[in-house]
PDB file of N, CA, C, O and CB in Angstrom:
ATOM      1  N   UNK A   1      34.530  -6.615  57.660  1.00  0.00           N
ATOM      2  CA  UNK A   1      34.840  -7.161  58.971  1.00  0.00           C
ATOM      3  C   UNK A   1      34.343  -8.604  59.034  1.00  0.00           C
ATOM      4  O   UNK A   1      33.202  -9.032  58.865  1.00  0.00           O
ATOM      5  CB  UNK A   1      34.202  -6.300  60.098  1.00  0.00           C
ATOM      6  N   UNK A   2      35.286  -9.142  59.272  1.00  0.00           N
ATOM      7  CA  UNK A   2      34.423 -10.754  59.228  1.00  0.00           C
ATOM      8  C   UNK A   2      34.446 -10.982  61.116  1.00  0.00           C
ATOM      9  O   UNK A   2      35.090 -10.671  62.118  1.00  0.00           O
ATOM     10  CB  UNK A   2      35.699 -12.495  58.047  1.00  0.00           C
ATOM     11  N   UNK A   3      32.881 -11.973  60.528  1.00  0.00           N
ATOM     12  CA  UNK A   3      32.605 -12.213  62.074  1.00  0.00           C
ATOM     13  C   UNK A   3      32.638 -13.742  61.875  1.00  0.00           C
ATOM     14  O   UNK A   3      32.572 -14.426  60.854  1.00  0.00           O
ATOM     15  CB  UNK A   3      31.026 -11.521  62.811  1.00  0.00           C
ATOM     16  N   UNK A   4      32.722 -13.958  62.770  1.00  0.00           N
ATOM     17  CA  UNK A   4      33.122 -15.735  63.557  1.00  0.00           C
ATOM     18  C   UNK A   4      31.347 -16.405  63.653  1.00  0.00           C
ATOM     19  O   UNK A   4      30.424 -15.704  64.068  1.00  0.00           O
ATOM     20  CB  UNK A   4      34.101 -15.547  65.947  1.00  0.00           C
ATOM     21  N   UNK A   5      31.210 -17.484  63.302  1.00  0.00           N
ATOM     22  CA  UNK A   5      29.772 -18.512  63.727  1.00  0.00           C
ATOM     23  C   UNK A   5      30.083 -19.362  64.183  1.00  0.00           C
ATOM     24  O   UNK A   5      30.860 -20.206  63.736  1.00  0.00           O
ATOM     25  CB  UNK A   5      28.849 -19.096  62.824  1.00  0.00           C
ATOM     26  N   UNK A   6      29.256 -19.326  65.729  1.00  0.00           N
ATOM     27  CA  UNK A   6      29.214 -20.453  65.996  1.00  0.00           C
ATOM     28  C   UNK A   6      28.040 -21.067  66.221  1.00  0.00           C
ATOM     29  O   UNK A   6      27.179 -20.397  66.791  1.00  0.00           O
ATOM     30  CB  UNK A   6      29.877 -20.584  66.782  1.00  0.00           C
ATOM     31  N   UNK A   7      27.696 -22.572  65.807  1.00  0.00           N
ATOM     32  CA  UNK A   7      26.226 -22.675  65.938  1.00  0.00           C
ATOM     33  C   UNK A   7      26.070 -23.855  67.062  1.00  0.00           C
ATOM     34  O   UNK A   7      26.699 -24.909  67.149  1.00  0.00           O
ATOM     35  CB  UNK A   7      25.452 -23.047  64.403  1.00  0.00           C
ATOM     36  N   UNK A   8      24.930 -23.288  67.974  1.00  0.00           N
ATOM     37  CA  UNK A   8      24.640 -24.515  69.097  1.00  0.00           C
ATOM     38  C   UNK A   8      23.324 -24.502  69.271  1.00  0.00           C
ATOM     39  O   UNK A   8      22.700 -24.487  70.332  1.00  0.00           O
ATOM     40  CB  UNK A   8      25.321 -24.387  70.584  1.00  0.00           C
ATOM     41  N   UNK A   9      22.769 -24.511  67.732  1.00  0.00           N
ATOM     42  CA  UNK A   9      21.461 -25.617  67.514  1.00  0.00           C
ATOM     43  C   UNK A   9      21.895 -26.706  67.934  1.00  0.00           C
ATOM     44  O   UNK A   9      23.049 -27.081  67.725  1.00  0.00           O
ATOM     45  CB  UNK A   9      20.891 -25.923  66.054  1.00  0.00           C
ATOM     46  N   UNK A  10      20.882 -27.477  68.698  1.00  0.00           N
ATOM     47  CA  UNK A  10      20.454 -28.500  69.216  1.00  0.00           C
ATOM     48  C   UNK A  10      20.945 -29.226  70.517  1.00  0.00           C
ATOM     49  O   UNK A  10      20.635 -30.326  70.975  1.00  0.00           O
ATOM     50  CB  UNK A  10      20.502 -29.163  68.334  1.00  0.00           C
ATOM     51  N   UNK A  11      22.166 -27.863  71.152  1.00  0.00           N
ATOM     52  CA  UNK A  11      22.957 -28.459  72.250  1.00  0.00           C
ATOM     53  C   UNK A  11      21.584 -27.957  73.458  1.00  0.00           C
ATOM     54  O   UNK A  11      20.713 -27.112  73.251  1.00  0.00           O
ATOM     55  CB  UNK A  11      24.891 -27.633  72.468  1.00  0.00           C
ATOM     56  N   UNK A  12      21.767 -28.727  74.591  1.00  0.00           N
ATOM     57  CA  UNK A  12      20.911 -27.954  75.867  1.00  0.00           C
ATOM     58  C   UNK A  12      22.334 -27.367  76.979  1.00  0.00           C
ATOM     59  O   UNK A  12      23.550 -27.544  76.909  1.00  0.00           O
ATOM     60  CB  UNK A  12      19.591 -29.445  76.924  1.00  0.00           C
ATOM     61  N   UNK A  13      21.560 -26.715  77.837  1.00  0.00           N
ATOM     62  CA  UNK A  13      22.406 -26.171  78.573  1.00  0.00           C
ATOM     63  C   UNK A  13      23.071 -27.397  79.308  1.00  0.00           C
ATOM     64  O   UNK A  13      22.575 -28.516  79.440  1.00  0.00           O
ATOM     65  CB  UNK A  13      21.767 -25.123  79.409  1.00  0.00           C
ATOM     66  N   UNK A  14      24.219 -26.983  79.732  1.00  0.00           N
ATOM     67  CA  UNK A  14      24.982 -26.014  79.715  1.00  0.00           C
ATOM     68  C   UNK A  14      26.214 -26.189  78.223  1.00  0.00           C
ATOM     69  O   UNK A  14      27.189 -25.468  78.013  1.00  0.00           O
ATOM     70  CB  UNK A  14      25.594 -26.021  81.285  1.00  0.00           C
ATOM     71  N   UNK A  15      25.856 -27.080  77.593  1.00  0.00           N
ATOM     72  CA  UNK A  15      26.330 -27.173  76.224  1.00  0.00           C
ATOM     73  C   UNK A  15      27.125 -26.149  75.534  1.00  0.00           C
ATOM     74  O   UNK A  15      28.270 -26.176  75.083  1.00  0.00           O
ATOM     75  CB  UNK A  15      25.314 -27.335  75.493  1.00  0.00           C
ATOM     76  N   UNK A  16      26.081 -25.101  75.577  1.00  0.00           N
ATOM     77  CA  UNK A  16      26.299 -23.850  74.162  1.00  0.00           C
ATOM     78  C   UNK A  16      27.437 -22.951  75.038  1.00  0.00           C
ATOM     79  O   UNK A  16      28.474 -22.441  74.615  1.00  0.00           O
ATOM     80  CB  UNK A  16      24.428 -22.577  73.600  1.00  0.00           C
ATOM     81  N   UNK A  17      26.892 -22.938  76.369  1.00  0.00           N
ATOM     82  CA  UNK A  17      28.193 -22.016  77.196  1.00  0.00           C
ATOM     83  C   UNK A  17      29.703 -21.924  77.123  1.00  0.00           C
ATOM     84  O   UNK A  17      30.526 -21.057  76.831  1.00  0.00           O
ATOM     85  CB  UNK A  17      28.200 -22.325  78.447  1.00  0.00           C
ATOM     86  N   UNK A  18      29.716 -23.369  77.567  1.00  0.00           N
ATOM     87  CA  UNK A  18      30.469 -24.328  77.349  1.00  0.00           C
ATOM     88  C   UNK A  18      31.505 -24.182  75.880  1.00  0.00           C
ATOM     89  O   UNK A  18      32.732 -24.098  75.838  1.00  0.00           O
ATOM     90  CB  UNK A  18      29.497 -25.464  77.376  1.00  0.00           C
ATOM     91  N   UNK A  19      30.602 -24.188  74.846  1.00  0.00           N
ATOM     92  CA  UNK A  19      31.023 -23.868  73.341  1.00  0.00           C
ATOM     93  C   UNK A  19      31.509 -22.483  73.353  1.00  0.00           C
ATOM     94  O   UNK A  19      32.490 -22.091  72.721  1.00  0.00           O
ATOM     95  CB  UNK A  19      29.783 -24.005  72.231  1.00  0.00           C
ATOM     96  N   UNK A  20      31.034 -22.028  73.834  1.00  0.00           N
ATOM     97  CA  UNK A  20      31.135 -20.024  73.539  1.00  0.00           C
ATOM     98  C   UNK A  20      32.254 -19.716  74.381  1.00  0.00           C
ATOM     99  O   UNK A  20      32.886 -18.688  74.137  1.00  0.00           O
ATOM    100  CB  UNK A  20      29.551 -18.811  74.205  1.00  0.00           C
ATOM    101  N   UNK A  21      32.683 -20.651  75.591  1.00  0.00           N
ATOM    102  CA  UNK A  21      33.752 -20.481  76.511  1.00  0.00           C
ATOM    103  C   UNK A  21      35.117 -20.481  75.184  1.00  0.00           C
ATOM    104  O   UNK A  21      35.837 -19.681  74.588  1.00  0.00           O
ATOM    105  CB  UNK A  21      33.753 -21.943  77.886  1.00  0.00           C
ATOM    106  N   UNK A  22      34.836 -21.963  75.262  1.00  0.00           N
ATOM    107  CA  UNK A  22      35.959 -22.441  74.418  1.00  0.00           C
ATOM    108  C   UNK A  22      36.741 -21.571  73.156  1.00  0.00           C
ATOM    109  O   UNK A  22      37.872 -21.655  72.676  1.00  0.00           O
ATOM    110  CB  UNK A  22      35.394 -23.623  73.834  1.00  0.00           C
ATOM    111  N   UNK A  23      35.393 -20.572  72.828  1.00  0.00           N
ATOM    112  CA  UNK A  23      35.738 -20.244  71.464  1.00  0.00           C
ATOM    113  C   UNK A  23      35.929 -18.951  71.706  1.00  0.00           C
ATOM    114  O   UNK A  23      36.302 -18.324  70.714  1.00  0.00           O
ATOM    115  CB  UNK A  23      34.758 -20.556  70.334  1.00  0.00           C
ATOM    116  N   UNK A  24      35.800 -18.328  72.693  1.00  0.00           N
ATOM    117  CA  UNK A  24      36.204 -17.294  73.497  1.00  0.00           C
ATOM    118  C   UNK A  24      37.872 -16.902  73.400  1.00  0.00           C
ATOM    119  O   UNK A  24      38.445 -15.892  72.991  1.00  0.00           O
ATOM    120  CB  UNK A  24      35.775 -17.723  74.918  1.00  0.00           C
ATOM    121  N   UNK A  25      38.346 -18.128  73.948  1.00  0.00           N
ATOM    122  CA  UNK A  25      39.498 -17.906  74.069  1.00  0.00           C
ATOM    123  C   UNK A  25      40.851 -17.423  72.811  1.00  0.00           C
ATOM    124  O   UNK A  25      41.942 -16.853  72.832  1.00  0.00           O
ATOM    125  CB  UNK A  25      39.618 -18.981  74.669  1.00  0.00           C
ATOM    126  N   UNK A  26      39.827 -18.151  71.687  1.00  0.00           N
ATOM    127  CA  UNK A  26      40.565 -17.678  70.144  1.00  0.00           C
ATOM    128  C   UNK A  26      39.854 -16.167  69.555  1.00  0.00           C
ATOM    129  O   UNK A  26      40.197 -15.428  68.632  1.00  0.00           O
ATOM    130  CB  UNK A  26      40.174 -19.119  68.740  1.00  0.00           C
ATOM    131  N   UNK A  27      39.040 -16.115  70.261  1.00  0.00           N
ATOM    132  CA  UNK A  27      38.921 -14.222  69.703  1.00  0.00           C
ATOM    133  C   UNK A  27      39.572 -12.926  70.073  1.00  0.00           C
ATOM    134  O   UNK A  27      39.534 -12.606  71.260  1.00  0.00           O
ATOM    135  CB  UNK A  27      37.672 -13.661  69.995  1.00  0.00           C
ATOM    136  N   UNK A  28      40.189 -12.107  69.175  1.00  0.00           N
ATOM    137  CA  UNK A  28      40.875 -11.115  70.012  1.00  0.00           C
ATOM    138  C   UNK A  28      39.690  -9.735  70.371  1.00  0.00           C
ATOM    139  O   UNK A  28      38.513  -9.516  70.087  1.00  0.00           O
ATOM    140  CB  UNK A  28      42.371 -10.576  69.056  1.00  0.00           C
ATOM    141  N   UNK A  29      40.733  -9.039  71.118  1.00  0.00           N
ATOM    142  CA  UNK A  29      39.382  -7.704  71.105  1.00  0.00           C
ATOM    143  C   UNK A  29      39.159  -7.115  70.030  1.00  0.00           C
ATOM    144  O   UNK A  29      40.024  -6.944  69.171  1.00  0.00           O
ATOM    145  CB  UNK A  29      39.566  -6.419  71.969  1.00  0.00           C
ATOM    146  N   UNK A  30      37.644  -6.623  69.917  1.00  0.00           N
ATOM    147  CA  UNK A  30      37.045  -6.330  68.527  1.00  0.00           C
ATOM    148  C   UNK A  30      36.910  -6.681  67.710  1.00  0.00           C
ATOM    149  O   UNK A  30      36.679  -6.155  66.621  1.00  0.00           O
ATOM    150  CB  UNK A  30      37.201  -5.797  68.034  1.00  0.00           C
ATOM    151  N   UNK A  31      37.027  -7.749  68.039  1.00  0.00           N
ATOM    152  CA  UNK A  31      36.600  -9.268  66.481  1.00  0.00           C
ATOM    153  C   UNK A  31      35.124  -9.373  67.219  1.00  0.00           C
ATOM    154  O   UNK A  31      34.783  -8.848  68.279  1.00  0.00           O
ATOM    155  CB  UNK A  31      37.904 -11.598  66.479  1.00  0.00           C
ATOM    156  N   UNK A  32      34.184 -10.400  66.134  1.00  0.00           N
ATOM    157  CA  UNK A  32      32.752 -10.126  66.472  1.00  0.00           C
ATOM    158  C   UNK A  32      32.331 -11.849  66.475  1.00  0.00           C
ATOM    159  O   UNK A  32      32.733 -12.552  65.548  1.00  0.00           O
ATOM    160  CB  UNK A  32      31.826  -8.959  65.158  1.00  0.00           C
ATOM    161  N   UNK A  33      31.658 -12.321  67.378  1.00  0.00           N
ATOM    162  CA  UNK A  33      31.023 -13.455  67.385  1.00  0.00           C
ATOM    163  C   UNK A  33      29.809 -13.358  67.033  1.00  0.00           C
ATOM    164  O   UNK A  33      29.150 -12.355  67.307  1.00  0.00           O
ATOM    165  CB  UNK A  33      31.086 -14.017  68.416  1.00  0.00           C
ATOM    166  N   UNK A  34      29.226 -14.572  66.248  1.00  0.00           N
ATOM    167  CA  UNK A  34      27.547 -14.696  66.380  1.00  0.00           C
ATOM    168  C   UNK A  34      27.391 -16.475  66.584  1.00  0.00           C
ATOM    169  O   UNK A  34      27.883 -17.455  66.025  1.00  0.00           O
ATOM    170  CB  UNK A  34      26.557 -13.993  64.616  1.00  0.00           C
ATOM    171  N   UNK A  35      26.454 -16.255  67.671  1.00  0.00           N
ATOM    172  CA  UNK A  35      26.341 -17.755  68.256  1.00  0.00           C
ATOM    173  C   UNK A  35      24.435 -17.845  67.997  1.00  0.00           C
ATOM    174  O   UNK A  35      23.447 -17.112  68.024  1.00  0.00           O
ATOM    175  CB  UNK A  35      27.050 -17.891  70.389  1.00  0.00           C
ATOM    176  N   UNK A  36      24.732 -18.941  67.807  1.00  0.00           N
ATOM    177  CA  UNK A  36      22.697 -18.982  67.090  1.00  0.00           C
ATOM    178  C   UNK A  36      23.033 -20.202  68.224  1.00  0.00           C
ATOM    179  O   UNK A  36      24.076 -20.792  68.505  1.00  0.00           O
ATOM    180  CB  UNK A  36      21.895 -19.551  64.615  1.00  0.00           C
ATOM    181  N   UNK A  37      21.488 -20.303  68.794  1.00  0.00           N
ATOM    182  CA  UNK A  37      21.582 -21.718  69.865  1.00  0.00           C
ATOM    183  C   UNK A  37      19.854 -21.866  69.884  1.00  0.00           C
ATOM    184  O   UNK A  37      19.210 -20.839  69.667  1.00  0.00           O
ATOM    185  CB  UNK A  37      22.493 -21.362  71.895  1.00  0.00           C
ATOM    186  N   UNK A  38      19.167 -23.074  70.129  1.00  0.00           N
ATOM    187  CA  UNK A  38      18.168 -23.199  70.601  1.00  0.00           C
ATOM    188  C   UNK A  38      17.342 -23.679  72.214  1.00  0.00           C
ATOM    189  O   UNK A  38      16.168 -23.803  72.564  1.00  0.00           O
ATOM    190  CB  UNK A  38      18.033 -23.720  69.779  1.00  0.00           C
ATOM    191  N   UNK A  39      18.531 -23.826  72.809  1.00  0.00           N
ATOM    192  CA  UNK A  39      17.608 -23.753  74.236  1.00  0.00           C
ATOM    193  C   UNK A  39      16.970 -22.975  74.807  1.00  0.00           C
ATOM    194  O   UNK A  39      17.271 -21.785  74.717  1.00  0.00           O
ATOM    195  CB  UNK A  39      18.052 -23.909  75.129  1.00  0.00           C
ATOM    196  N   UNK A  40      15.706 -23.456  75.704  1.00  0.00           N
ATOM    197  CA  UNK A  40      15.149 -22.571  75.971  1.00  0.00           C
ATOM    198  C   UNK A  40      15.989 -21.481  77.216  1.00  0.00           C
ATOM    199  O   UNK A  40      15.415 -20.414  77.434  1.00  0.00           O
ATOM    200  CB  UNK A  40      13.906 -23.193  76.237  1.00  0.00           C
ATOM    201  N   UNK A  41      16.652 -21.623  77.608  1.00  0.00           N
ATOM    202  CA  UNK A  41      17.622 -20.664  78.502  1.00  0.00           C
ATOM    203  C   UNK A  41      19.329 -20.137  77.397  1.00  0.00           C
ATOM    204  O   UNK A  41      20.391 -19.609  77.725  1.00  0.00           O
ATOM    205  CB  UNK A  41      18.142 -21.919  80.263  1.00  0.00           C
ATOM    206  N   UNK A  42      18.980 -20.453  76.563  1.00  0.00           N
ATOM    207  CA  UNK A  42      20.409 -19.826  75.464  1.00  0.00           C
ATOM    208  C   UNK A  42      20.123 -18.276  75.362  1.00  0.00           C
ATOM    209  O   UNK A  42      20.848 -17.995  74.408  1.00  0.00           O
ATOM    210  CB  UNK A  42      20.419 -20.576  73.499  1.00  0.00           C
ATOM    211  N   UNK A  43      19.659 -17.362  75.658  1.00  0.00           N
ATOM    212  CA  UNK A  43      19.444 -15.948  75.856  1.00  0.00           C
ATOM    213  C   UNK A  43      20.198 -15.763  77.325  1.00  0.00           C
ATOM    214  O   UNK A  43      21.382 -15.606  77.622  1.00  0.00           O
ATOM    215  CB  UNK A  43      17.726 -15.517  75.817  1.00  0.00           C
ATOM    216  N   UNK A  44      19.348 -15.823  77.874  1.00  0.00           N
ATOM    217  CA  UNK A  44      19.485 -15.667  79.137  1.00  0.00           C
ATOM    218  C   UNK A  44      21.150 -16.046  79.490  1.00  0.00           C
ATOM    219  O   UNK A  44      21.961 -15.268  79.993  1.00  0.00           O
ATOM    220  CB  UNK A  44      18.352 -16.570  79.846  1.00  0.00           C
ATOM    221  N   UNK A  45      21.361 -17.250  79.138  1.00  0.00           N
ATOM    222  CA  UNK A  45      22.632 -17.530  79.656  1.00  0.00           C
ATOM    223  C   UNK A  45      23.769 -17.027  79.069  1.00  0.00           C
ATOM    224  O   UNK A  45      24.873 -16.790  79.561  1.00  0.00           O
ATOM    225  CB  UNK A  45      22.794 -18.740  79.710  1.00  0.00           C
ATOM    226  N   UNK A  46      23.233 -16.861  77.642  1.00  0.00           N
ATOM    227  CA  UNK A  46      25.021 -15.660  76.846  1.00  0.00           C
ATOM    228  C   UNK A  46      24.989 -14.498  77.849  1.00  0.00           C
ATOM    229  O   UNK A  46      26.017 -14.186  78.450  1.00  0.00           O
ATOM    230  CB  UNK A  46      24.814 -14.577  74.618  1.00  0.00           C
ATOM    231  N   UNK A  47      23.562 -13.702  78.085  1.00  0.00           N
ATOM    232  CA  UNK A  47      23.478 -12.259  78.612  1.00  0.00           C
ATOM    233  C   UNK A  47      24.215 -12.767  79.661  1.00  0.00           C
ATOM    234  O   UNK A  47      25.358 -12.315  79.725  1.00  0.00           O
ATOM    235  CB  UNK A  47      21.993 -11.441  78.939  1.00  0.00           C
ATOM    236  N   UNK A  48      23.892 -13.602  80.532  1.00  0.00           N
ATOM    237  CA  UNK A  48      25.104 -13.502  82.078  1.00  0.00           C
ATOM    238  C   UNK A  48      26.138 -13.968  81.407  1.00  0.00           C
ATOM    239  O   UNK A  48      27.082 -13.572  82.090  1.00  0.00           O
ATOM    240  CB  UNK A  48      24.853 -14.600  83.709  1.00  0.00           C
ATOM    241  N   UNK A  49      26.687 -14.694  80.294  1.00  0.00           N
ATOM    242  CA  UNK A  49      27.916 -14.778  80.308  1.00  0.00           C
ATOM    243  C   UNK A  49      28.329 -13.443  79.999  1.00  0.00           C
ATOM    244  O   UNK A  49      29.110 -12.764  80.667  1.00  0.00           O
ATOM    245  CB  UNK A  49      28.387 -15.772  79.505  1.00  0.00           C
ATOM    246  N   UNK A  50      27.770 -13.126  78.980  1.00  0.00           N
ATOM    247  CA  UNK A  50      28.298 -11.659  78.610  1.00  0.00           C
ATOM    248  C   UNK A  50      29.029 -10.721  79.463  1.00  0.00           C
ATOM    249  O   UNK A  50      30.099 -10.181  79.183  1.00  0.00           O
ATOM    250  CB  UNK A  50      27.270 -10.912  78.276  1.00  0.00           C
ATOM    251  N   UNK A  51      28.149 -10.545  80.836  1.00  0.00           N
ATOM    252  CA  UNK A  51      28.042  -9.505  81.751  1.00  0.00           C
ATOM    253  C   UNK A  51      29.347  -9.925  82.849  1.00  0.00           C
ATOM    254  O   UNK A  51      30.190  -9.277  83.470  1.00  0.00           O
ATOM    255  CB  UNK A  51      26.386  -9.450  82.441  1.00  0.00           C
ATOM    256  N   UNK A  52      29.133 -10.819  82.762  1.00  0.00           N
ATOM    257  CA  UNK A  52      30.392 -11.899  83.870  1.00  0.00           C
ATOM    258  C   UNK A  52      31.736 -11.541  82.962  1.00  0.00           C
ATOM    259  O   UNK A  52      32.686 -11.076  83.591  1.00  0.00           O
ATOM    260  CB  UNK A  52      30.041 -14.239  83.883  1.00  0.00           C
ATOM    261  N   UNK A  53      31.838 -11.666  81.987  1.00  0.00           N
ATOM    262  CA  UNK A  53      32.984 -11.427  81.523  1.00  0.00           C
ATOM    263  C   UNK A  53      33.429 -10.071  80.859  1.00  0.00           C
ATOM    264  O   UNK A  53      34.532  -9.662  80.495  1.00  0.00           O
ATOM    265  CB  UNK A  53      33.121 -12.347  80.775  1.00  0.00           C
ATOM    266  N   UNK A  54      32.452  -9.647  80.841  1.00  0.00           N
ATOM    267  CA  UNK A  54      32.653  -7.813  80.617  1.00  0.00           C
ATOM    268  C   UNK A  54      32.671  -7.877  78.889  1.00  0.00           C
ATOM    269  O   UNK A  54      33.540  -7.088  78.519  1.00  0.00           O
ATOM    270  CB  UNK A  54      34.612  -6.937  81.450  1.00  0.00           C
ATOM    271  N   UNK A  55      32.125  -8.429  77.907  1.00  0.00           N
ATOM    272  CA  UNK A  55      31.965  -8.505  76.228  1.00  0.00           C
ATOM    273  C   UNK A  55      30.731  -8.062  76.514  1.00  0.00           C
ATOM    274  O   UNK A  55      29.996  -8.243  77.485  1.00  0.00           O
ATOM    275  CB  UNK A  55      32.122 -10.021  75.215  1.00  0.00           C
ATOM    276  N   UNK A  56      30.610  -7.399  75.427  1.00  0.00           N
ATOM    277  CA  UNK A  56      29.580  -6.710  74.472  1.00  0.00           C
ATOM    278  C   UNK A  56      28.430  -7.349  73.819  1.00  0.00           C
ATOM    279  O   UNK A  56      28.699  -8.020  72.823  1.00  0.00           O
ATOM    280  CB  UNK A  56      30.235  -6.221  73.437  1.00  0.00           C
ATOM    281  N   UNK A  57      26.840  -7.250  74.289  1.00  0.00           N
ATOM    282  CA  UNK A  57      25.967  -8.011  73.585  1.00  0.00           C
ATOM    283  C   UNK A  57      25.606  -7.253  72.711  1.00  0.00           C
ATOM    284  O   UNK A  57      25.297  -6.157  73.177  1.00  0.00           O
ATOM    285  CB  UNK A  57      24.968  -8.555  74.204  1.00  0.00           C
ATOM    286  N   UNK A  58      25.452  -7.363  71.165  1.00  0.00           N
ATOM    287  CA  UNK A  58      24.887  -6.261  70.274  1.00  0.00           C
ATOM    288  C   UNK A  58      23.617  -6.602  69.848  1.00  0.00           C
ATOM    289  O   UNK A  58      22.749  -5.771  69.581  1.00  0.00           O
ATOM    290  CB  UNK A  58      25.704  -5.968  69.071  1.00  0.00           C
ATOM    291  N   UNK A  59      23.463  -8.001  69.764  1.00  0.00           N
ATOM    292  CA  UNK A  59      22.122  -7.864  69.622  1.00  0.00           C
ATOM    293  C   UNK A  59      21.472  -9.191  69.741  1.00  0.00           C
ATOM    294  O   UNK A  59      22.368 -10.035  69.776  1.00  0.00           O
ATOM    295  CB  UNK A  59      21.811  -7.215  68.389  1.00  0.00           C
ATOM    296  N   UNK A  60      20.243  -9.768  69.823  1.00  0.00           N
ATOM    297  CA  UNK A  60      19.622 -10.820  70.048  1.00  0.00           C
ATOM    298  C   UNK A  60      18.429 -10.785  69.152  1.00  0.00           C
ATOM    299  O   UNK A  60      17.419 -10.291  69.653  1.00  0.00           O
ATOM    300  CB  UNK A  60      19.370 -10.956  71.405  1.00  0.00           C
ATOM    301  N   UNK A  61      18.342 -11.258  67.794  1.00  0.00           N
ATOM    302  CA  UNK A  61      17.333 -11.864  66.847  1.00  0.00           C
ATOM    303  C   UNK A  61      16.442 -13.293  67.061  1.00  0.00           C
ATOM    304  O   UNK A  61      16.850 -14.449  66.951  1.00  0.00           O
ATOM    305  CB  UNK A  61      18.104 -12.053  65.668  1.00  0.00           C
ATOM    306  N   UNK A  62      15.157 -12.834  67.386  1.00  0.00           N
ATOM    307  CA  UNK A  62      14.671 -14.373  67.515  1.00  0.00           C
ATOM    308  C   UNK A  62      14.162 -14.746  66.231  1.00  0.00           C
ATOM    309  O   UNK A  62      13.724 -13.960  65.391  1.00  0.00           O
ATOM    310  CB  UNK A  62      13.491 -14.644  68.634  1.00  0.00           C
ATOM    311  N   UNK A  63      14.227 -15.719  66.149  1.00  0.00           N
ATOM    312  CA  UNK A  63      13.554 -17.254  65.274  1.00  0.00           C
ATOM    313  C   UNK A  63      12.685 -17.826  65.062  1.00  0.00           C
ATOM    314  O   UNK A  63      11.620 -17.313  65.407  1.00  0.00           O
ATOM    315  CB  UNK A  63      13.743 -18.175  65.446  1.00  0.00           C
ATOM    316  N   UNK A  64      12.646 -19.007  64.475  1.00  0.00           N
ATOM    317  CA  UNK A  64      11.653 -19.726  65.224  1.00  0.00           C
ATOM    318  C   UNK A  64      11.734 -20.592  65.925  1.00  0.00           C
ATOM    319  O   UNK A  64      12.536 -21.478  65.631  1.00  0.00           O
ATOM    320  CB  UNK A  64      10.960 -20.108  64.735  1.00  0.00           C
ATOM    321  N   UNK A  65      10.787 -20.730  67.386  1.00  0.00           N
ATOM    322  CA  UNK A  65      10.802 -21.237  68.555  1.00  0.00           C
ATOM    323  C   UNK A  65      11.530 -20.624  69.211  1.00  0.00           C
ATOM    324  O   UNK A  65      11.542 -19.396  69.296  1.00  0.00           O
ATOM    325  CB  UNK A  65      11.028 -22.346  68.645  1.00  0.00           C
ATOM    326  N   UNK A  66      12.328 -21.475  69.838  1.00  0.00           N
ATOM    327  CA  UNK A  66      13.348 -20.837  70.998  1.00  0.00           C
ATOM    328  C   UNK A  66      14.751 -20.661  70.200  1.00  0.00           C
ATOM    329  O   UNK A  66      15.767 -21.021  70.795  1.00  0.00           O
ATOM    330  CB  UNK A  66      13.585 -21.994  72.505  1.00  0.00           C
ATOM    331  N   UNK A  67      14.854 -20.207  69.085  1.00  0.00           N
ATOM    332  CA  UNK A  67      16.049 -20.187  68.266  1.00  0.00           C
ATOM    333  C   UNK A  67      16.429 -18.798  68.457  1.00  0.00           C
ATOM    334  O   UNK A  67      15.607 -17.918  68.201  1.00  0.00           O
ATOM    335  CB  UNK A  67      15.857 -20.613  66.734  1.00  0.00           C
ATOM    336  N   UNK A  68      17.914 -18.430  68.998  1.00  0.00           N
ATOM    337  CA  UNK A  68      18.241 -17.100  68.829  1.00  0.00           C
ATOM    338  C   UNK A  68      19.677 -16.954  67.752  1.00  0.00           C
ATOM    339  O   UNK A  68      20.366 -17.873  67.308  1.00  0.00           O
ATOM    340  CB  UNK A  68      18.471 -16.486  70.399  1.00  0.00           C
ATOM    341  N   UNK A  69      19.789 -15.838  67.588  1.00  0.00           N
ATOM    342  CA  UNK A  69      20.878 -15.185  66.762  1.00  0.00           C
ATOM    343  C   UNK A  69      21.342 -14.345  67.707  1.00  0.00           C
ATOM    344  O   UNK A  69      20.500 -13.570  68.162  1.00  0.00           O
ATOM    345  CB  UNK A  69      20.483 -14.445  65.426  1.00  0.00           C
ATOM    346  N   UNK A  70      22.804 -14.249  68.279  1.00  0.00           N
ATOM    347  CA  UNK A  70      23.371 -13.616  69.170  1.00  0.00           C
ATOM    348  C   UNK A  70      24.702 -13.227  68.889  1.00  0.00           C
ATOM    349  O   UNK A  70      25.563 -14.101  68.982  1.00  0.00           O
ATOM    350  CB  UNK A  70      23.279 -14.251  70.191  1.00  0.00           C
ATOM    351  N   UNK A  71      25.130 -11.751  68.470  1.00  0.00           N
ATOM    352  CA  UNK A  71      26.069 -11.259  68.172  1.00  0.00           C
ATOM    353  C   UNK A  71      27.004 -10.334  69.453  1.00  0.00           C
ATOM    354  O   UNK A  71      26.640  -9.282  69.978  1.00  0.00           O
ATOM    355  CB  UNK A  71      25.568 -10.616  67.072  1.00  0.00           C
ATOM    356  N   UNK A  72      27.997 -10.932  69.669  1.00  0.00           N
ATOM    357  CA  UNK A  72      28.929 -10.687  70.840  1.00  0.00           C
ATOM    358  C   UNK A  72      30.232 -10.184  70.434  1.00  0.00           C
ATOM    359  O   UNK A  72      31.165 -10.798  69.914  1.00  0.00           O
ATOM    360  CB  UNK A  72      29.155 -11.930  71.638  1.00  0.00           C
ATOM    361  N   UNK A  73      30.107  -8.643  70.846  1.00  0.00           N
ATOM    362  CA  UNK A  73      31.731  -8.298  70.058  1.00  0.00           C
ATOM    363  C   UNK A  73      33.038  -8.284  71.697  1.00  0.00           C
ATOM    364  O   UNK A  73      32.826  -7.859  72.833  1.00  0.00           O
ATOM    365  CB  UNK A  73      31.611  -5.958  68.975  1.00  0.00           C
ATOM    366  N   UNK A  74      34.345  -8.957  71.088  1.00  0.00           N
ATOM    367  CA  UNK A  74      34.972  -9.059  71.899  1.00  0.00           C
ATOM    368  C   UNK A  74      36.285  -7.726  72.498  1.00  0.00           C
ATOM    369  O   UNK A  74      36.986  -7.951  73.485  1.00  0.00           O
ATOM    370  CB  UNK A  74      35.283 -10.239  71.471  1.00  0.00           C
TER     371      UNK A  74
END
């Protein structure tokens, strides 16, 4: 199964959202995203995007610092 990366190291909010919107729109259902980001609100803000748009959070790996790994199936 291949999954999609997108990376938004070093963007701040609302940046990475923004990115994950965009790239949203080219995924079909059940294809799998992973978005790595470092702001300190890049958790928080996939989970409400997540929830707002009704996709799937599978999981959230932290890093180091405020670095996450965030896998979103569509």
């Amino acid at each position: 199964m291949h999954i999609r990366e997108l990376d938004a190291t070093g963007l701040k909010c609302p940046q990475p959202i923004m990115k994950l919107t965009v790239v949203s729109s080219e995924m079909k259902p059940g294809e799998m995203l992973e978005i790595i980001g470092d702001c300190p609100t890049f958790e928080v803000d996939v989970r409400a995007w997540c929830q707002r748009l009704n996709r799937t959070l599978l999981y959230v790996t932290e890093e180091a610092g405020y670095r996450r790994r965030i896998r979103i199936r569509f």
